[in-house]
C-alpha positions in Angstrom: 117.0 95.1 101.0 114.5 94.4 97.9 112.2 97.6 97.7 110.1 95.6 95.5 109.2 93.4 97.8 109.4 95.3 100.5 108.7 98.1 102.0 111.2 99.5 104.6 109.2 102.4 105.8 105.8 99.9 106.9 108.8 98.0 108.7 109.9 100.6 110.4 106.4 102.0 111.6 105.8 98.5 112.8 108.2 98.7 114.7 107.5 102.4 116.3 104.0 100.7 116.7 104.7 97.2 118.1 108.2 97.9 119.7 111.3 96.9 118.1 111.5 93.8 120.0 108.2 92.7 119.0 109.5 92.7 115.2 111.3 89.3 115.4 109.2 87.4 116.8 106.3 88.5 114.6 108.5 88.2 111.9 109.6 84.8 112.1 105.5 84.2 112.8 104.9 85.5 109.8 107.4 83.9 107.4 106.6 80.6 109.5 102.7 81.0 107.8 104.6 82.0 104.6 106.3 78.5 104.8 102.7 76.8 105.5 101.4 78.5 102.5 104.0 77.5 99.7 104.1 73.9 101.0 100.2 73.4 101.4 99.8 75.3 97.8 102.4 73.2 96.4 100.6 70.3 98.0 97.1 70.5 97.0 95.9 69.8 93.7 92.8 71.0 91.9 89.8 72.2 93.6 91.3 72.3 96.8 94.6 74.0 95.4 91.9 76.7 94.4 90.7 76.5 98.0 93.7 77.2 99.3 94.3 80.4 97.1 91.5 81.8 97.9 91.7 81.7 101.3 95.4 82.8 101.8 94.7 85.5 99.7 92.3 86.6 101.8 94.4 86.3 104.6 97.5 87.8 103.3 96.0 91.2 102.9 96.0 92.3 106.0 99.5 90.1 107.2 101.6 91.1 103.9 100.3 94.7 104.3 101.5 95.2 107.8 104.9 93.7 107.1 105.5 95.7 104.5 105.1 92.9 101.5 103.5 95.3 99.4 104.0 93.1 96.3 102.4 90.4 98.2 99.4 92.6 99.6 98.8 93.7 95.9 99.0 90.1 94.2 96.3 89.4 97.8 94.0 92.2 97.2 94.4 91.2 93.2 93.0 87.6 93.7 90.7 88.4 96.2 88.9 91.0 93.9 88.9 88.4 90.9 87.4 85.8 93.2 84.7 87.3 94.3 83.6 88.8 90.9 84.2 85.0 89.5 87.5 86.0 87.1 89.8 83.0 88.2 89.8 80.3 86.0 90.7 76.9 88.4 93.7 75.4 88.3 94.8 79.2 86.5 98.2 81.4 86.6 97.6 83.1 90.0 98.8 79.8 91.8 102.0 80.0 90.2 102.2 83.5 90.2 101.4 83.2 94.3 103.5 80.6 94.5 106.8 82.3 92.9 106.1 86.0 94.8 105.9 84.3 98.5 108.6 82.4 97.4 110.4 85.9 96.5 109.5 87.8 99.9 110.5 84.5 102.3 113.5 85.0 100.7 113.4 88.8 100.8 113.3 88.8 104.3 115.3 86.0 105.3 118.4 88.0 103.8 116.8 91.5 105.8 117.2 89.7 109.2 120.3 88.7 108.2 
């Protein structure tokens, strides 16, 4: 498993939390809005590209964080804070840099469940 993207001990306490048969099943929930995010973001162009960010950043906090994506909850909490104190330039990096890191962690924990 890739401890940089994530984090085996937040797996494991979901899974004392939710029941280890819950796991899968949010798991493949999870990656499936993964999937909806890098096709929509590669999608969109422009102000709605920017959007988009914005609001799956948002959203990721709280999802990446309880599934142990750390990397992902940081790049989240990152965007989030530069939103909302007007710091992202549109059409700037942090859609590529998104873009490559869920990219990363679909991939991540496609080869965990393996």
């Amino acid at each position: 498993m890739n401890m940089d993207i994530l984090n085996q001990s937040k797996i494991d306490q979901l899974s004392v939390d939710i029941g280890s048969d819950n796991v899968p099943v949010l798991l493949e929930i999870f990656l499936g809005e993964l999937d909806t995010y890098v096709t929509n973001l590669s999608r969109f162009q422009a102000e709605e590209q920017d959007a988009y960010l914005r609001e799956i950043s948002h959203a990721l906090k709280s999802s990446a964080a309880s599934f142990g994506a750390d990397q992902l909850c940081e790049l989240a909490n990152t965007i989030d804070i530069r939103v909302k104190s007007c710091e992202i330039m549109p059409q700037g990096p942090e859609v590529n840099e998104m873009l490559e890191l869920l990219d990363r962690t679909r991939e991540a924990y496609r080869a965990w469940t393996k």
